[in-house]
N, C-alpha and C positions, 0 to 999 in steps of 0.2 A: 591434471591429466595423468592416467596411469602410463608413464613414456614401457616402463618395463616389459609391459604385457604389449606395447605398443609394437615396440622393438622385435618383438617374438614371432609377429604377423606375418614381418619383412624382413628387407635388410636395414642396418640399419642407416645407412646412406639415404634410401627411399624414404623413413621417416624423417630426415632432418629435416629432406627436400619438402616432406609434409608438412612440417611444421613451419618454416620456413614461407612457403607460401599460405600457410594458415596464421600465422599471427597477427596480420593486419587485418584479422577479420572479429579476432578473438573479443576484443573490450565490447564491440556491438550485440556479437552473436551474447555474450554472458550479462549485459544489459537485455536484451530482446529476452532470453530465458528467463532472468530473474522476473519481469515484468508478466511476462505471460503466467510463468505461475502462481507469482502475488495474485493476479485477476482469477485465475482458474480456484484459490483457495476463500479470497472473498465470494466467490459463487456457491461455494459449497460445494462445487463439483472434485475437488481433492481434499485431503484432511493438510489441517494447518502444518506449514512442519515438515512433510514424510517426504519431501523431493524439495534438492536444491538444484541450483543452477550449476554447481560445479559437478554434480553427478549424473544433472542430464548432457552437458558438453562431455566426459568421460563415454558417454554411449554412444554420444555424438561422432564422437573423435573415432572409437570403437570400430563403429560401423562404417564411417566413411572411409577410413585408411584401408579394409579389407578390399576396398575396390581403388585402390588409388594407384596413379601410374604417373613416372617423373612428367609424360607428356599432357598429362593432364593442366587445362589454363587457369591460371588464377585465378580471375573473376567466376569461373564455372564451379571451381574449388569451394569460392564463397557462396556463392549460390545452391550448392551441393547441400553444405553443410548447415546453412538457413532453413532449408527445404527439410532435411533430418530431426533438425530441433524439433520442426512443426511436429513431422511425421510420431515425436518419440514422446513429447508432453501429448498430444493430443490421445495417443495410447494409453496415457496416464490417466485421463479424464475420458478412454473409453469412447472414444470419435475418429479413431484411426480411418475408418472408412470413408471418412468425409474426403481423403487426400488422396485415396487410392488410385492406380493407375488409370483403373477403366471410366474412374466421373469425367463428365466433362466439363471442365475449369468454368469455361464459358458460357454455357446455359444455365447454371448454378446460379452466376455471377448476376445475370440478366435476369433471373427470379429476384433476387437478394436486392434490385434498386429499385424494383418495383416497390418490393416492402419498405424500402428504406423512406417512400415518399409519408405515410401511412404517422398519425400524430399519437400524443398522449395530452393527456387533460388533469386539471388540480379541482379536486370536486371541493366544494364548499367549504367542508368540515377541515379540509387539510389534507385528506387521504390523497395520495397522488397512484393514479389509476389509467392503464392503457386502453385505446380501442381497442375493439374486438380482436382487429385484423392483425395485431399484434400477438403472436402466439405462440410466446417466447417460453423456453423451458425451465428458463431462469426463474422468470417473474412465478410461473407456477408451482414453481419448488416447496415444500412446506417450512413454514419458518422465514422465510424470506419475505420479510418486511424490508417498508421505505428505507430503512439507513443503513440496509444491507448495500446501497444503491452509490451513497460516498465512497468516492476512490479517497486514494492517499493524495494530500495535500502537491508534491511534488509530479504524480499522475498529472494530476489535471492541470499542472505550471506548462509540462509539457505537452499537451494535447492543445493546450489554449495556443499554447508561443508554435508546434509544427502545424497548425492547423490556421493558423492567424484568425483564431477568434479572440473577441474580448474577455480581459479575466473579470467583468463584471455578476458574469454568470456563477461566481465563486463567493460574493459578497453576502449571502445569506446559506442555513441549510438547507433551504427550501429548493435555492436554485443549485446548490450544489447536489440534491438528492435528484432532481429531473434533471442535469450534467449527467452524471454518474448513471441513471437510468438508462438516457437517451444514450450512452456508451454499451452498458451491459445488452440491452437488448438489440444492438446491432446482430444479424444475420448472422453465420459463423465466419464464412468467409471472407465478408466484407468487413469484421473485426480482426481477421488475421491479417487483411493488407494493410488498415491504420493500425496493427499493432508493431507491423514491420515498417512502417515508414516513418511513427514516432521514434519506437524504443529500439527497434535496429535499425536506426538513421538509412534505410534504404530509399535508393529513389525509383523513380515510376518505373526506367529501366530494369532496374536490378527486381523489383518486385516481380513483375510480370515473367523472367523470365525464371526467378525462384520460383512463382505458381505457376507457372507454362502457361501463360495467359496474355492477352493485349494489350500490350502499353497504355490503348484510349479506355480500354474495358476498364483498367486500374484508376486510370485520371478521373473517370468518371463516378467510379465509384467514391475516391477521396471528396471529391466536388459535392456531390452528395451527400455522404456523411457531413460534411464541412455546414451546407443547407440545413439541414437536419439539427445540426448543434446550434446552429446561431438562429433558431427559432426561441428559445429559451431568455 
């Protein structure tokens, strides 16, 4: 974190108090970052490489301290700064509008488990192929073949262990490419709240109130995703 430029903001008492309330947030938030943009460079939607996690928490820290006040709460602080991450990789990858003030979190949310109910199939030859009604921009990317679709080995320990599915789904490539699919072509926003609830250890609380959104709205969408995975 650049403290120097930080310091310049404010005073710097206000910073310490910043940071100080920001550090029990920090191992998650730079967990949550690094994770999101491993996934965002497997997609090809950023180049390998060009953004880390310490530089997006630096825009992070950046941006949030320019509005920050000692009376400002902890948990809101954390939430803040969650909510930032989202707002600053997804800039990166050109989706900022996805988060914007005027969407509504909620009817988004209510499209997005509709899709989520919607299957994929393993055609004969091997090739693994979604229905129609899947019509993800991933999957239509050029160059994006099936083993674009494997996460990293340790993704999916944890998707399997916060999800409480079975890591049987991991004993072949086959089922680790429809794993790793059935992941990647999640909705946008229905993969930013299992990205926060794996890799930034958030729970249904904290999530819903980083996306301004319903506690049930979130549980149900995890629930779902969860249905979704343990069909495999």
């Amino acid at each position: 974190m650049k403290i120097k430029e930080l310091q310049h903001l404010n005073k710097e008492n206000d910073f310490q108090e910043f940071y100080k309330k920001s550090a029990t947030a920090i191992d998650s938030l730079k967990k949550f970052a690094t994770a999101k943009l491993k996934l965002a460079e497997k997609e090809g939607l950023i180049d390998k490489g060009f953004y880390d996690a310490n530089g997006i928490l630096d825009e992070v820290f950046m941006e949030v301290f320019k509005t920050y006040t000692n009376n400002t709460d902890e948990k809101q602080l954390h939430q803040t700064l969650f909510f930032k991450t989202i707002q600053i990789i997804n800039d990166k990858i050109e989706k900022e509008n996805q988060f914007a003030d005027n969407i509504n979190i909620d009817t988004i949310l209510k499209d997005e488990m509709n899709l989520l109910k919607e299957d994929y199939s393993v055609e004969a030859d091997g090739d693994y192929v979604f229905d129609e009604e899947l019509d993800d921009i991933s999957y239509k990317q050029n160059n994006f073949n099936p083993s674009h679709f494997i996460l990293d080995q340790p993704m999916e320990l944890e998707l399997t262990g916060k999800l409480d599915l079975s890591d049987a789904s991991l004993f072949s490539d086959r089922n680790r490419i429809l794993f790793g699919a059935s992941f990647y072509t999640l909705p946008p926003i229905s993969k930013t709240i299992i990205e926060l609830f794996v890799f930034g250890n958030q729970g249904i609380s904290e999530i819903a109130k980083t996306l301004s959104t319903d506690e049930k709205i979130v549980q149900k969408v995890i629930d779902r995703v969860k249905q979704r995975m343990e069909k495999l």
